[in-house]
N, C-alpha and C positions, 0 to 999 in steps of 0.2 A: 581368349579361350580359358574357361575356368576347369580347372583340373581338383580332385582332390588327393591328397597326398599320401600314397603307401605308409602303412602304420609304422613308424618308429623312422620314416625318412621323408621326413619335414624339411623344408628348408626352401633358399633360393633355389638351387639344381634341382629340385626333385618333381618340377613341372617338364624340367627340359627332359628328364631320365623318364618320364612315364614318356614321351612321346618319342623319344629314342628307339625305348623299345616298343612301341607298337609300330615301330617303322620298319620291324625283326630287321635289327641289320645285318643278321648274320648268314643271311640269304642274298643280301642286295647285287653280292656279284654274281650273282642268275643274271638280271639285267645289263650289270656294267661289262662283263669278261666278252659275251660277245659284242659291242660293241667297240669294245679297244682291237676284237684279234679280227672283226670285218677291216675297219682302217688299216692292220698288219696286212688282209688280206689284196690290197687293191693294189700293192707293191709303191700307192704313191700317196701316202697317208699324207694329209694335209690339219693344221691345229683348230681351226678353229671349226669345221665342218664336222670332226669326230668329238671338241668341249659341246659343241652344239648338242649330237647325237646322247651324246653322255649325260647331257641334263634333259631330255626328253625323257630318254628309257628310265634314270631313278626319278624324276617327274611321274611317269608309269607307273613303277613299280610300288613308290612309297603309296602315292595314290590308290594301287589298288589294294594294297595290306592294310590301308586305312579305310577304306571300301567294304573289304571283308570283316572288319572286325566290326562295324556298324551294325551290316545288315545280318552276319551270322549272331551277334549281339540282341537284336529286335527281333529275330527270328526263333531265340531258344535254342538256338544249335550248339554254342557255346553255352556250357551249362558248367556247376561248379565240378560234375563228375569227368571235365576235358584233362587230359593230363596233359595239355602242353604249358606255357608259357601264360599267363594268366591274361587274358583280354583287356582291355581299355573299354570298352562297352560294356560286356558282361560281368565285369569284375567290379562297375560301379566306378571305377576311378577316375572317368571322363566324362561329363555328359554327350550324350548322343549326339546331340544338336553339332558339337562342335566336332567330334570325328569326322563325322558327313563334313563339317565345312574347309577341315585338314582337307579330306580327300579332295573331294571339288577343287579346291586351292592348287594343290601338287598337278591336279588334270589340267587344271587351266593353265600352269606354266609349262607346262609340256606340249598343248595341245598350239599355243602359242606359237611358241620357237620351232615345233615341227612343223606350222604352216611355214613358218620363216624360208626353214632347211629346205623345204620343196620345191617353193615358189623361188628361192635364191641357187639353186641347183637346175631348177627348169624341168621336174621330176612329179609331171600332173599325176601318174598312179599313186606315187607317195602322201597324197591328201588324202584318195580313197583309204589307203592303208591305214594311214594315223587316226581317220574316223571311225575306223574297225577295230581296231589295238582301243579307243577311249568306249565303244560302244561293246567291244570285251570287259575288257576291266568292270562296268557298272554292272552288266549282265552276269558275270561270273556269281557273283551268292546277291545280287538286288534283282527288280524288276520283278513279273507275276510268275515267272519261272524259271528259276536260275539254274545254269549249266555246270555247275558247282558238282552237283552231287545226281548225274545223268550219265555218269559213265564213262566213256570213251572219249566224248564232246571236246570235256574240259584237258584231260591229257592232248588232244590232238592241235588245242586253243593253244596251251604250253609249248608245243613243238613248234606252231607257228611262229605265234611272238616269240621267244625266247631265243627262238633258234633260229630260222630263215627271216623271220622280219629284221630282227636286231642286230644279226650279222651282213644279210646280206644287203640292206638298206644304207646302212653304214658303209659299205664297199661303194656304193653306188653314189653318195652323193660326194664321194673324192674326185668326181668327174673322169677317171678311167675306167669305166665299164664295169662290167660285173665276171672277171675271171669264173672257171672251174672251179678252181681253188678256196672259194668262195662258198659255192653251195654245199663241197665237202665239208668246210669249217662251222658252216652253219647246222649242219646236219649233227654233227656230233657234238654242238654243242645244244641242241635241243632236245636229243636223245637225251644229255644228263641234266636238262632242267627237269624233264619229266621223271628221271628216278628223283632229283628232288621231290618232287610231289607226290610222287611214290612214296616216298620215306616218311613224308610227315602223315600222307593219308591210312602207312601202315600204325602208325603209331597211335591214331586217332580210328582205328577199324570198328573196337567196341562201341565207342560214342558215337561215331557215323551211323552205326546199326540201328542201336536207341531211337536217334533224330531222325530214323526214316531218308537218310541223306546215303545216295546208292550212288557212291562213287567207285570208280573202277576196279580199286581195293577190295570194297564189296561185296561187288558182283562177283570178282574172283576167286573170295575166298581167300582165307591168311597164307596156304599153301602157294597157291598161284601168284598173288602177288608177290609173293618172297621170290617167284621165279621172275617172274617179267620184269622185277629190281636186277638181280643179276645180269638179266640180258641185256637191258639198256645201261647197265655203269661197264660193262664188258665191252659192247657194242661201240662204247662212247670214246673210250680211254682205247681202245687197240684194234678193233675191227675199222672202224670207218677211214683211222688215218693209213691202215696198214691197207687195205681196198683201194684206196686213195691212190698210194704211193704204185703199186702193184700198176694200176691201171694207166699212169705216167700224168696224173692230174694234180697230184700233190708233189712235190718237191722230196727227195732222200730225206732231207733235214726235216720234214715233219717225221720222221719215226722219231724223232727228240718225245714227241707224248707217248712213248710207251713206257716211259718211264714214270708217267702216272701210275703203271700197273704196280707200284709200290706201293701205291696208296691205298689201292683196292684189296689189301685184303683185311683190316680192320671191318669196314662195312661186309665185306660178304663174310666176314666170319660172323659177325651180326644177325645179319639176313638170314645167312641156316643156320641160326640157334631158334628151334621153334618152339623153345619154352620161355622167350622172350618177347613178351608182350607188353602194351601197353607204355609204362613209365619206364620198362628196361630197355625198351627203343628208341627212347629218344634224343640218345646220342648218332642214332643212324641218321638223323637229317644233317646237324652241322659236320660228323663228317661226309655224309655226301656234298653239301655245298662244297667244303675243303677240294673234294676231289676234280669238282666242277673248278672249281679256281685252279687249281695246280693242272689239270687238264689243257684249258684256254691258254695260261701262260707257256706252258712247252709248246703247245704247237704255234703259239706266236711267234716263238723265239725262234721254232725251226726254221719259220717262213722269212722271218728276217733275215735268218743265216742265210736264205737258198739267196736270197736280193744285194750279198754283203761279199767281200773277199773271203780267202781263209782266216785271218785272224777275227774278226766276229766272229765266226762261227764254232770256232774254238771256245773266246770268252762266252758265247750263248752257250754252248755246252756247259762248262763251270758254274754259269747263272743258273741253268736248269736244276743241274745237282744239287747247286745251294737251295733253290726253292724247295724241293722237292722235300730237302733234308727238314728248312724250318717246317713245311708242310705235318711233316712225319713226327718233329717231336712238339708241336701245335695241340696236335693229335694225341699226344699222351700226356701231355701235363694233366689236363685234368682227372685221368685214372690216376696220376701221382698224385696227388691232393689227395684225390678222395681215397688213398689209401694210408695216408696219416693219421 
């Protein structure tokens, strides 16, 4: 794959860094967080069926980052007025040919191993599924009409895979069943991949406009989506597990993720500032990923705690605090920096 080389970063690495970041890894545990907290989920996590799982979904997910920069690339969507992160297709830095064959590549090693997972679990719906997740991924911005930029479609695409595929598929090929506990975890971790995609699509609202690309953002207007962001990182982080627990489906120890709600107010202080637009948003996607990570990890750790004596569930307590904490000053280094 022939790459050319960002101006002034030539070198050996600077093939491996442009495809680094067209992999966005700063999103990647969209994919990976529920697939570690489905295995938390099934109370009888096994290794090799969840490393499996775990290279499907970023198999998936780089695949389709690699997918979307192609085809949003050949389509004019990504144009030089995008203000996010500079594309591998449109930016000229990769030839087309070869993104399309990244992707392809990543699909094929996923599409792989998860006939493996199915047919080695004895889990016949798991093929329909995984041919659905690879037949998403290419339709998402390829194909004569992509679900990209149609509204509701693609948000509700994200809730499935991200959320109820990845967590609860993962729960199931531990060969203990598929608990309660399970579709609760998957639910709220799909609710905050969709503010993920909320966040990036708000920041991308004027350019979407432009390109004729009427994704949900859009349709709603900067108002509205600023609201439907609050309600799924609220929804995600304190309602679902706190429903959860209330309803005797989730364990005490899952209230461990409300202490995500520390995280939460960076982004919603963000979100209602509505004279931020464009490039001043675009800190609200990686902390929303941040909070989707800190999220999955408390409420795994709670779930562990409910499966463990007292003393876990102590040390998961101290675990969570500390994450929460690196979370939080994660989270401000970079306004330190950029205040030197």
């Amino acid at each position: 794959m022939t790459t050319v080389p960002l101006a002034g970063r030539s070198g050996p690495g600077a093939s491996a860094r442009l495809w680094l970041a067209g992999a966005r890894p700063r999103t990647l545990g969209v994919g990976l967080v529920p697939v570690l907290l489905g295995a938390v989920a099934s109370a009888h996590p096994k290794a090799l069926p969840t490393v499996a799982a775990l290279i499907v979904a970023l198999g998936l997910q780089v695949g389709a980052n690699y997918a979307n920069d192609y085809f949003d690339g050949r389509r004019g969507v990504d144009t030089a007025a995008r203000v996010g992160p500079q594309r591998l297709t449109a930016g000229g830095l990769v030839r087309p040919g070869a993104v399309l064959a990244a992707s392809l590549a990543c699909l094929a090693v996923a599409g792989a191993i998860g006939l493996w997972l199915a047919l080695a679990s004895g889990l016949g719906w798991l093929v329909l599924a995984g041919a659905a997740a690879l037949a998403a991924t290419l339709l998402y911005t390829g194909g004569p009409h992509p679900y990209a930029g149609t509204g509701v479609v693609a948000d509700l695409a994200v809730f499935a895979f991200f959320g109820l595929m990845a967590t609860v598929a993962t729960t199931a090929v531990q060969g203990a069943g598929v608990p309660a506990r399970a579709w609760w975890a998957a639910t709220a971790m799909g609710l905050l991949a969709v503010a993920v995609l909320v966040a990036n699509n708000l920041r991308d609202l004027a350019t979407d406009r432009v390109a004729g690309r009427h994704t949900l953002v859009v349709r709603l207007g900067d108002g509205g989506a600023r609201w439907l962001y609050a309600c799924l990182v609220v929804a995600g982080v304190v309602l679902v597990p706190a429903v959860g627990v209330a309803t005797g489906q989730l364990p005490l120890a899952a209230l461990l993720t409300l202490l995500g709600g520390l995280a939460l107010a960076a982004p919603l202080r963000l979100a209602r500032d509505r004279a931020a637009q464009g490039r001043a948003l675009a800190p609200l996607l990686p902390q929303t990923a941040r909070l989707h990570l800190a999220a999955g990890i408390l409420l795994g750790l709670g779930l562990l705690a409910a499966d463990r004596p007292a003393p876990v569930e102590i040390a998961g307590l101290a675990a969570a605090a500390a994450l929460v904490g690196v979370a939080l000053i994660a989270g401000l280094l970079p306004a330190l920096r950029g205040s030197r």
